[in-house]
TIVEX-437455 format. One record per residue (C-alpha): residue number from 1; residue in three letters; x, y, z. Coordinates in steps of 0.02 Angstrom, whole numbers, m for minus. Example, Ala and Ser with C-alpha at 12.3 -4.5 7.8 and 13.67 -1.06 7.14 Angstrom:
REM TIVEX-437455
seq = 1	type = ALA	east = 615	north = m225	up = 390
seq = 2	type = SER	east = 684	north = m53	up = 357
//
This chain:
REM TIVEX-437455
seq = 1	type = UNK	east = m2675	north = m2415	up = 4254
seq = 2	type = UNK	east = m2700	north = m2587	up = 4171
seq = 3	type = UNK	east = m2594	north = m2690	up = 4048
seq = 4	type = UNK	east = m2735	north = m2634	up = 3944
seq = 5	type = UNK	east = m2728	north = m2468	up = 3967
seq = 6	type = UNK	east = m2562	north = m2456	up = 3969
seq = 7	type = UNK	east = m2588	north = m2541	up = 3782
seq = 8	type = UNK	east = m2696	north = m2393	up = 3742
seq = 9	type = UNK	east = m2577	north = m2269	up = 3806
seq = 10	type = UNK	east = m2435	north = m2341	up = 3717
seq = 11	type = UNK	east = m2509	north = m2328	up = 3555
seq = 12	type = UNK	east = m2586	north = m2180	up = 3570
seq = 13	type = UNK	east = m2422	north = m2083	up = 3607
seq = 14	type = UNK	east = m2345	north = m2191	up = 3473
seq = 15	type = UNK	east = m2480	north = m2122	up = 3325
seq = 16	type = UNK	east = m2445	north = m1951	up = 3388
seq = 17	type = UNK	east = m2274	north = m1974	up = 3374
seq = 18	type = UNK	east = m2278	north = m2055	up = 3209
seq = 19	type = UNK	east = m2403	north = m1898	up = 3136
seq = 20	type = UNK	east = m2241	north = m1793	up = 3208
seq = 21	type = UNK	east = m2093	north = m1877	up = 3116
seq = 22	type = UNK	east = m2234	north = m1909	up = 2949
seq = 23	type = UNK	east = m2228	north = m1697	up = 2946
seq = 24	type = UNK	east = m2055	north = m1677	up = 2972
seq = 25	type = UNK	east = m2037	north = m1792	up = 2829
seq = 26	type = UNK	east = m2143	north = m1696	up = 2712
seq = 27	type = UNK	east = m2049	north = m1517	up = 2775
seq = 28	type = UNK	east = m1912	north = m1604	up = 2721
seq = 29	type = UNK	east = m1937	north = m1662	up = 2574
seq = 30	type = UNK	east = m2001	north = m1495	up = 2521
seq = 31	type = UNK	east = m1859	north = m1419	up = 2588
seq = 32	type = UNK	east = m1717	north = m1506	up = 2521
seq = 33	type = UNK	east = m1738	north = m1396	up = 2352
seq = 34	type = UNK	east = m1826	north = m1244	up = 2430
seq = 35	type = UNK	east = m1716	north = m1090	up = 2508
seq = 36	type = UNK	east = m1827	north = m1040	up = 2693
seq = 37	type = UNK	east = m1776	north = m851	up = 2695
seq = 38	type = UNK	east = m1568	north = m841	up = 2718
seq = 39	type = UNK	east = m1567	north = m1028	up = 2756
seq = 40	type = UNK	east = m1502	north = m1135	up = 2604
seq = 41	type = UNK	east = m1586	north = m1291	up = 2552
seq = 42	type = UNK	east = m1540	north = m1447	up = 2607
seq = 43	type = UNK	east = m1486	north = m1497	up = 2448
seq = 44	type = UNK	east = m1375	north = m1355	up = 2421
seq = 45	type = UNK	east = m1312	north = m1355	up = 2612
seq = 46	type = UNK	east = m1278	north = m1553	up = 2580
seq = 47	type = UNK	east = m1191	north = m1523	up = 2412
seq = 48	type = UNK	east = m1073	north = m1403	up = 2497
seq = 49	type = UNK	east = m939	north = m1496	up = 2534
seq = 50	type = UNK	east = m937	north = m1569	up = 2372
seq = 51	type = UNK	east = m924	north = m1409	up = 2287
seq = 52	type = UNK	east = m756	north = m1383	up = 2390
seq = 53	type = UNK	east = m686	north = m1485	up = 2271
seq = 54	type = UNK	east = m585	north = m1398	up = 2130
seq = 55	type = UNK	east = m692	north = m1394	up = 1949
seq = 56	type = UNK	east = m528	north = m1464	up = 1867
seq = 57	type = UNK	east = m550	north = m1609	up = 1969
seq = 58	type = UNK	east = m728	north = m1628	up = 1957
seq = 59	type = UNK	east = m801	north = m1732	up = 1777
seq = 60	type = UNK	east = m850	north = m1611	up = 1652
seq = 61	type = UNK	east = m1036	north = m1576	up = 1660
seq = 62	type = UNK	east = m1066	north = m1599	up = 1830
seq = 63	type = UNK	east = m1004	north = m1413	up = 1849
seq = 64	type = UNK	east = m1183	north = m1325	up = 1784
seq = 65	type = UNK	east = m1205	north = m1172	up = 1684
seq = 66	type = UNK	east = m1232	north = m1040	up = 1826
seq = 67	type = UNK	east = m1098	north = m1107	up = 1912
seq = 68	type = UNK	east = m1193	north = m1234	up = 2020
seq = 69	type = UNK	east = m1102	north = m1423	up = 2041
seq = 70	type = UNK	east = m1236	north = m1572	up = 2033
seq = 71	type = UNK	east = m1211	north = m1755	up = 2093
seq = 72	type = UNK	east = m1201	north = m1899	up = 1978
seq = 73	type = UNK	east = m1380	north = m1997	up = 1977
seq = 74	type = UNK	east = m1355	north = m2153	up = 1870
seq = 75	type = UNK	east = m1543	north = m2222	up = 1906
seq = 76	type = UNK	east = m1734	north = m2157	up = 1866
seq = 77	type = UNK	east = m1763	north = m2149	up = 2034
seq = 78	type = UNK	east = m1603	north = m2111	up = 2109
seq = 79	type = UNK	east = m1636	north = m1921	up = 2145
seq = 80	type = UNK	east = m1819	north = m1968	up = 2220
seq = 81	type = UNK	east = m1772	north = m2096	up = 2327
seq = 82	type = UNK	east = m1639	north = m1977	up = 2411
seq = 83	type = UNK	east = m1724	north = m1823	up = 2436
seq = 84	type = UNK	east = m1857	north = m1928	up = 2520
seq = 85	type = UNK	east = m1704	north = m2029	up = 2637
seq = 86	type = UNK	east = m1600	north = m1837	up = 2669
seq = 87	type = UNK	east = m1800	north = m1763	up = 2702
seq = 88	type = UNK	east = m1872	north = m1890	up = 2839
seq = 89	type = UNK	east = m1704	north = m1871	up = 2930
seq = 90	type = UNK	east = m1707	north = m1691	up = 2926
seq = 91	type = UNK	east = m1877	north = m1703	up = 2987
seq = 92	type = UNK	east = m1856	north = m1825	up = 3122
seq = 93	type = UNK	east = m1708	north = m1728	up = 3186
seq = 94	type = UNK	east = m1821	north = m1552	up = 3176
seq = 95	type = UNK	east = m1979	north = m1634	up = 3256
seq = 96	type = UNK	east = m1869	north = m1727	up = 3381
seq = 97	type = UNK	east = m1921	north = m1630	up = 3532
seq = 98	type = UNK	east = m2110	north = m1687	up = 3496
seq = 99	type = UNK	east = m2088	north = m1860	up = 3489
seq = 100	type = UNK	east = m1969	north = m1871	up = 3621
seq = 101	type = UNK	east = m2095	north = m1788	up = 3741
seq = 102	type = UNK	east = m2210	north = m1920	up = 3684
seq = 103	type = UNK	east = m2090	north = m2058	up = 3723
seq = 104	type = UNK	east = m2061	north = m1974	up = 3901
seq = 105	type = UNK	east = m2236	north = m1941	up = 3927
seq = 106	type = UNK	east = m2258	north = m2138	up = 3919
seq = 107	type = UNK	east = m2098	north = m2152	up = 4044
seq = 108	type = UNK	east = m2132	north = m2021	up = 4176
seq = 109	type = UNK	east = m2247	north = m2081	up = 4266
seq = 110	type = UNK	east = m2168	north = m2233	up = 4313
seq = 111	type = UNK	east = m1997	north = m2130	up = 4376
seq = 112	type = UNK	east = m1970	north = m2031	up = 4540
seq = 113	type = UNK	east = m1946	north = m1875	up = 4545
seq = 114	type = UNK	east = m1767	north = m1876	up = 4571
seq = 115	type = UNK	east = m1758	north = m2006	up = 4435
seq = 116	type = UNK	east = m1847	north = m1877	up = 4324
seq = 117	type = UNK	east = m1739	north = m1740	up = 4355
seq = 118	type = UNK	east = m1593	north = m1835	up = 4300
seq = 119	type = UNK	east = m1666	north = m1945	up = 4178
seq = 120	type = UNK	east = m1712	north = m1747	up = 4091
seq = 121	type = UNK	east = m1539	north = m1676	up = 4112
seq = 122	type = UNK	east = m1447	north = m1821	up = 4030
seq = 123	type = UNK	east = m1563	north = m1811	up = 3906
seq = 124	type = UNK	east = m1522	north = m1624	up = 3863
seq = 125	type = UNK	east = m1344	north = m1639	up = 3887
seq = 126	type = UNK	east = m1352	north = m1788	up = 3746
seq = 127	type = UNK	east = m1450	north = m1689	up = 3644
seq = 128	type = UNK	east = m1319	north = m1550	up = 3647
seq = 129	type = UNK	east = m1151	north = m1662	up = 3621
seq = 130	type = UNK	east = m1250	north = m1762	up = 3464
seq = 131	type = UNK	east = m1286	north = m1601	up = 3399
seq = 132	type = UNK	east = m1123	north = m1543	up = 3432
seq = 133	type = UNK	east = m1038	north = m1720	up = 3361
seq = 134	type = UNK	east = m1130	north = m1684	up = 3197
seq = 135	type = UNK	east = m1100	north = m1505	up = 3159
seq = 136	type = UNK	east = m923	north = m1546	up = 3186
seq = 137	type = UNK	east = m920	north = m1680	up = 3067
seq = 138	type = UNK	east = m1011	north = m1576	up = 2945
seq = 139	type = UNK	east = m850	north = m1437	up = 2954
seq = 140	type = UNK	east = m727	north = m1601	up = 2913
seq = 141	type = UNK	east = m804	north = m1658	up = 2767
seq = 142	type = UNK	east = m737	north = m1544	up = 2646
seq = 143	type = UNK	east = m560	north = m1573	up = 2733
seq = 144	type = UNK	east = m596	north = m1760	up = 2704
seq = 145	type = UNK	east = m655	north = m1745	up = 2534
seq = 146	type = UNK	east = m475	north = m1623	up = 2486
seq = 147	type = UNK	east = m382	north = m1758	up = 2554
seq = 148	type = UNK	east = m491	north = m1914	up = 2480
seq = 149	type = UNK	east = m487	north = m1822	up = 2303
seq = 150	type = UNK	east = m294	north = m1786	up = 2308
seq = 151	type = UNK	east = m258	north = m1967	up = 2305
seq = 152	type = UNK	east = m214	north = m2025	up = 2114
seq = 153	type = UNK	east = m153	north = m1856	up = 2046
seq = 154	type = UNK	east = m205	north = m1811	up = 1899
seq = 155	type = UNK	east = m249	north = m2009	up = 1832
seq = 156	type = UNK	east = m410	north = m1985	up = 1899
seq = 157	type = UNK	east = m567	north = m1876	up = 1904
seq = 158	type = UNK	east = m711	north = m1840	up = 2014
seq = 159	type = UNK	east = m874	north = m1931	up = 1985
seq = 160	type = UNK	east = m978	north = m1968	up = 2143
seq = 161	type = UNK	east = m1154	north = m2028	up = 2142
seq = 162	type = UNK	east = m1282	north = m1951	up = 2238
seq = 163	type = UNK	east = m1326	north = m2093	up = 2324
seq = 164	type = UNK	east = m1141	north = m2142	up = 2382
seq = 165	type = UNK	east = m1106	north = m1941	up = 2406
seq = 166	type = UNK	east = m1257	north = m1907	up = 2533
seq = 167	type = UNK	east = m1227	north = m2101	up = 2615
seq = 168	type = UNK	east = m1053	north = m2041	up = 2646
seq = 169	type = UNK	east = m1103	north = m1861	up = 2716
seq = 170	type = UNK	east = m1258	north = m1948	up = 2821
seq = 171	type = UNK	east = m1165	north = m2100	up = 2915
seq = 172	type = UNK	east = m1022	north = m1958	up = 2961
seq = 173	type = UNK	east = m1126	north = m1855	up = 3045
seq = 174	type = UNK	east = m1219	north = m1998	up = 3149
seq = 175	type = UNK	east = m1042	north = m2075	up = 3194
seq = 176	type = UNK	east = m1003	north = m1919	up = 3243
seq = 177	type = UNK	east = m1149	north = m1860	up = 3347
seq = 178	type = UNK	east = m1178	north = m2060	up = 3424
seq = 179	type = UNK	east = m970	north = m2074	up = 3477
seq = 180	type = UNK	east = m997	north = m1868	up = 3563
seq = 181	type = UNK	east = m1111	north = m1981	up = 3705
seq = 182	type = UNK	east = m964	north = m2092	up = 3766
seq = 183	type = UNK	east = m916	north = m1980	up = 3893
seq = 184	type = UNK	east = m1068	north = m1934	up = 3955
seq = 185	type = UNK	east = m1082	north = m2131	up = 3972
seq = 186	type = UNK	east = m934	north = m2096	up = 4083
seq = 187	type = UNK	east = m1019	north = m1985	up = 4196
seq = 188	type = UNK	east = m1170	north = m2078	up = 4204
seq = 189	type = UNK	east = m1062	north = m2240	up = 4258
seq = 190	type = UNK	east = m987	north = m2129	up = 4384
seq = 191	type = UNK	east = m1149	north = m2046	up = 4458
seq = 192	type = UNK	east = m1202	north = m2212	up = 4473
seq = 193	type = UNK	east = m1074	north = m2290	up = 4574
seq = 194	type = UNK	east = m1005	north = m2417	up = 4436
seq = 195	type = UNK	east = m840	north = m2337	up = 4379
seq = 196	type = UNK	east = m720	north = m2212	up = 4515
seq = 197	type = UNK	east = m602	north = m2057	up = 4490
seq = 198	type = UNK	east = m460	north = m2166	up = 4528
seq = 199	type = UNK	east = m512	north = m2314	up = 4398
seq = 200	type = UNK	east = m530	north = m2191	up = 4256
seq = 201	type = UNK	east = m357	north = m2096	up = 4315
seq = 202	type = UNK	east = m282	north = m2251	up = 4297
seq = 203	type = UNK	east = m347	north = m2300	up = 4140
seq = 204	type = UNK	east = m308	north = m2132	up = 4059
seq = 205	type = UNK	east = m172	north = m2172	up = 3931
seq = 206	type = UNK	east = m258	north = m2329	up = 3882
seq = 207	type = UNK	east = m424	north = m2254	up = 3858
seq = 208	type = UNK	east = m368	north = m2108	up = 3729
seq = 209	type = UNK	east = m270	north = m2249	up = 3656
seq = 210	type = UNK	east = m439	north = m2330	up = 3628
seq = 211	type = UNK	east = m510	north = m2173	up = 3570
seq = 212	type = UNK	east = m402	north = m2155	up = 3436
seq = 213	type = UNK	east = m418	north = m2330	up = 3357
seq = 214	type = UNK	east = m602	north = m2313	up = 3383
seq = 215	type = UNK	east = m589	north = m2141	up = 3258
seq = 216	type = UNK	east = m486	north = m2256	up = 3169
seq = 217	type = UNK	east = m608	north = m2387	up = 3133
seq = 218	type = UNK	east = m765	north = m2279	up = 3144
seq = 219	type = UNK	east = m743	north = m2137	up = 3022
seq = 220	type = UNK	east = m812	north = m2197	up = 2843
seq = 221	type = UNK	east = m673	north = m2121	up = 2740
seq = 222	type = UNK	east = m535	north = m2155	up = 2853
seq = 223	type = UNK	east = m434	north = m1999	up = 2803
seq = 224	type = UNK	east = m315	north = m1922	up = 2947
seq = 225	type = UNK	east = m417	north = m1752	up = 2951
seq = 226	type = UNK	east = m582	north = m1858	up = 2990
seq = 227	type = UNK	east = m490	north = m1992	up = 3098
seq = 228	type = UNK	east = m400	north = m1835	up = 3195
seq = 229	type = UNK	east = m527	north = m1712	up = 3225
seq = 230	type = UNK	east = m638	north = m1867	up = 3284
seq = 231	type = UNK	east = m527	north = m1941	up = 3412
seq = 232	type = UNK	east = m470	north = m1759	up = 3486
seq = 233	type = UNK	east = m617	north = m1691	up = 3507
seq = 234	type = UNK	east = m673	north = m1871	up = 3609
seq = 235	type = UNK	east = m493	north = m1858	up = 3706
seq = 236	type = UNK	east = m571	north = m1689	up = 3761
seq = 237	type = UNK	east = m735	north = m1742	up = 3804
seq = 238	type = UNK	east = m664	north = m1878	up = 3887
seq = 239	type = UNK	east = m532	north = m1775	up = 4003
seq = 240	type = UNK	east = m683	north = m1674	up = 4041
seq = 241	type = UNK	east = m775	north = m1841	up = 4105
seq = 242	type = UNK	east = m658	north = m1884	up = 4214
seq = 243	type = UNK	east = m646	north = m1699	up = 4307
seq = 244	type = UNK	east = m819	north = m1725	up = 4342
seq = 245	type = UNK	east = m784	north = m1885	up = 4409
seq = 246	type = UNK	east = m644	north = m1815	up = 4514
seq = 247	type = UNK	east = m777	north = m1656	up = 4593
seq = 248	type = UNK	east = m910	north = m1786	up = 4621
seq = 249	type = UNK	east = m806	north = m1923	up = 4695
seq = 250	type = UNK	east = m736	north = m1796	up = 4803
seq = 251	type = UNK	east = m896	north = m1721	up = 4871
seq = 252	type = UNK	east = m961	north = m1877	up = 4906
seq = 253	type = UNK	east = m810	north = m1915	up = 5011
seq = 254	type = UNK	east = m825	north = m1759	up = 5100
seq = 255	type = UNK	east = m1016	north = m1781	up = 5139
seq = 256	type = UNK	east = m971	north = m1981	up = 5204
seq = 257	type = UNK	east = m840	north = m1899	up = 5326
seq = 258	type = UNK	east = m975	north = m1778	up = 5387
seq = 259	type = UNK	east = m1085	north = m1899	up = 5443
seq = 260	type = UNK	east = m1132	north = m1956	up = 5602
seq = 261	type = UNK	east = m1108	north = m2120	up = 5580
seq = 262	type = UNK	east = m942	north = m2078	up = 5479
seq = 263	type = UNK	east = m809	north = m2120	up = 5639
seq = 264	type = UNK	east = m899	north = m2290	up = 5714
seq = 265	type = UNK	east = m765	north = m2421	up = 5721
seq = 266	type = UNK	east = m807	north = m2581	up = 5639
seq = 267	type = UNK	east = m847	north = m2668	up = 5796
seq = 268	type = UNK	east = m938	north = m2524	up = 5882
seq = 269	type = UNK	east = m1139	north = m2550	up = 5864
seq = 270	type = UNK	east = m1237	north = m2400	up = 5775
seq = 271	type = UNK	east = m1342	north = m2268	up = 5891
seq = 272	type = UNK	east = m1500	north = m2350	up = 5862
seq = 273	type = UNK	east = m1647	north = m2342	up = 6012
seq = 274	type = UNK	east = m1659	north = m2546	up = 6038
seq = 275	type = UNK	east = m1774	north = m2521	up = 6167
seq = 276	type = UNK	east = m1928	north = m2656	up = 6137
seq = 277	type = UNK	east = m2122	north = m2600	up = 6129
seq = 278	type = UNK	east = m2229	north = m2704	up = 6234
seq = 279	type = UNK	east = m2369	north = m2780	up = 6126
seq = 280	type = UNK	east = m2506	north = m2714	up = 6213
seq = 281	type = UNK	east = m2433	north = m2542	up = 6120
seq = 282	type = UNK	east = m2436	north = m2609	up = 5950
seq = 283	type = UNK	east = m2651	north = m2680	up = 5963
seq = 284	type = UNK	east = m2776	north = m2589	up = 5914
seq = 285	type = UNK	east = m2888	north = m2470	up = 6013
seq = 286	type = UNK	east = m3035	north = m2518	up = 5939
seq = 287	type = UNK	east = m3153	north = m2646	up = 5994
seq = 288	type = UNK	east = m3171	north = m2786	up = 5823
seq = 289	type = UNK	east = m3335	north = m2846	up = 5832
seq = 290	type = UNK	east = m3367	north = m3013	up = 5754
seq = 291	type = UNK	east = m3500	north = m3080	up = 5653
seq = 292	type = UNK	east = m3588	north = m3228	up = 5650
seq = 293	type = UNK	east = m3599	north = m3322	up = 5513
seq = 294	type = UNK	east = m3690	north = m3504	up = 5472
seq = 295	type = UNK	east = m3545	north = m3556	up = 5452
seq = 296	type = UNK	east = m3497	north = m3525	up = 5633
seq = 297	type = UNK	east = m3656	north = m3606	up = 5692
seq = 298	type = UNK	east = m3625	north = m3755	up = 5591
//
C-alpha cells in the first residue's frame, strides 16, 4: 500500500471506530437511569457504595422518600454533564472489543505471525487483569468510604457532590485496572530478553517495597483499606511474574544446552561447510542477448 492509502485506511478504521464508542455513549447514557432486566442502572450500581454509608451520617434529605439516597448536585447542569461523562465510559468500555479490532486491523498486517500471536495474547491477558483491577476496586470503595466517613465523629456530616462522588469512584477504578498491567510488563520484559529470573529474585524485597508506596501515592483517598488491598493484590501479581520468569528462563536454558552448537569451546570454529563455489557455478545458464542501441553505434 501507499502513504496514501495507508491515509485512507487509517481513517477509515478510525470513523468506524468512532461510530462504535459514539453508540456506546448513547447506551450509556440511556442506561445510567434505566434497569436492563436484573441488571441495575448505572446510576444506582455507581451510587452503591455511597449508600453503604449509615443515614445518620448522611445530610438530611439526601436520604429520599422510598428509601433511595441521591448525590448532592449544586449546578443546573451538574447531573447532565455526568451522566453523559459515567455513559461514554461505560460505552467505550462495552464497545471496546470493536474498536480495538479496528485498531488491530490497522496493525496486523504489518506484524508476523509470531508477532501476532503474541501481540493477541498480551492483549487478552491485559484485558482480563484491567478488568480484574477495576472490579476489585469497585468491592473497596464502600470499605474506603466507612473509613473516610468515620473520620470527625459526630462534628461532621455527609454531603458529597455528584461530581466529586462519581470523580472519586471513576479515577479508582482506572488506577486500579492501569497498576493490574505492571506485572504483565514484567513478563513481557522477560519474554523479551530485557529483565532475568535472577534480576527480579534479587530485587524482590525492594520491588514490593515499591509496590506499596506506589498504593500509597496512587489510591485517591489514601485510606489503609484502599492503599492495602491495592498493593497486595500487586505483591501477588507480581510473585506470580516472577514464577513465570523462573519456568521461562529455565526452559530456555534447557533448550541452549540441547543444542548442537551448545558444547563448542570459545576457540573451537562452528560446523559450517567452508568449502568455496567456483564462479562458473554461481552464472547464469542462459545466454543474455544484447541489444543495440544508437547509443552504442554512436
Amino acid at each position: 500500500m501507499t502513504l496514501i492509502e495507508h491515509i485512507y485506511e487509517f481513517r477509515r478504521r478510525l470513523g468506524w471506530a468512532l461510530i462504535a464508542l459514539v453508540c456506546g455513549g448513547i447506551f450509556g447514557f440511556i442506561w445510567f437511569q434505566t434497569k436492563l432486566g436484573p441488571v441495575e442502572s448505572l446510576g444506582q450500581l455507581l451510587n452503591a457504595p455511597y449508600c453503604g454509608i449509615p443515614s445518620q451520617r448522611l445530610l438530611p434529605g439526601t436520604i429520599a422518600p422510598d428509601g433511595t439516597c441521591r448525590l448532592l448536585q449544586t449546578t443546573p447542569f451538574e447531573g447532565i454533564m455526568i451522566q453523559l461523562k459515567v455513559g461514554v465510559a461505560a460505552g467505550a468500555v462495552l464497545t471496546s472489543p470493536f474498536w480495538l479490532y479496528q485498531l488491530w486491523a490497522f496493525i496486523a498486517p504489518g506484524l508476523y505471525s509470531k508477532e501476532r500471536k503474541y501481540a493477541l495474547t498480551f492483549v487478552g491477558f491485559a484485558s482480563v487483569l484491567f478488568a480484574a483491577g477495576a472490579v476489585l476496586a469497585y468491592l473497596l470503595v464502600p470499605h474506603a468510604f466507612a473509613v473516610l466517613m468515620n473520620f470527625g465523629g459526630e462534628f461532621f456530616t455527609t454531603a458529597l457532590t455528584a461530581d466529586k462522588y462519581i470523580s472519586f469512584v471513576l479515577s479508582l477504578l482506572v488506577i486500579f485496572g492501569v497498576s493490574f498491567e505492571l506485572p504483565l510488563l514484567v513478563v513481557m520484559l522477560n519474554l523479551a530478553g530485557v529483565v532475568k529470573y535472577a534480576q527480579l529474585k534479587k530485587w524482590r524485597r525492594g520491588i514490593i517495597f515499591l509496590l506499596f508506596v506506589f498504593a500509597a501515592f496512587a489510591t485517591p483517598g489514601s485510606d489503609p483499606f484502599s492503599m492495602i488491598g491495592l498493593a497486595g493484590a500487586l505483591t501477588v501479581l507480581f510473585e506470580v511474574a516472577i514464577q513465570i520468569a523462573r519456568v521461562h528462563d529455565k526452559r530456555k536454558e534447557r533448550q541452549s544446552r540441547e543444542s548442537e552448537w551448545a558444547n563448542l569451546s570459545d576457540d573451537e570454529a562452528a560446523p559450517f561447510d567452508y568449502t568455496p563455489s567456483t564462479a562458473l557455478e554461481d552464472e547464469p545458464t542462459t545466454p543474455v542477448t544484447k541489444s543495440t542501441s544508437t547509443d552504442d553505434i554512436t
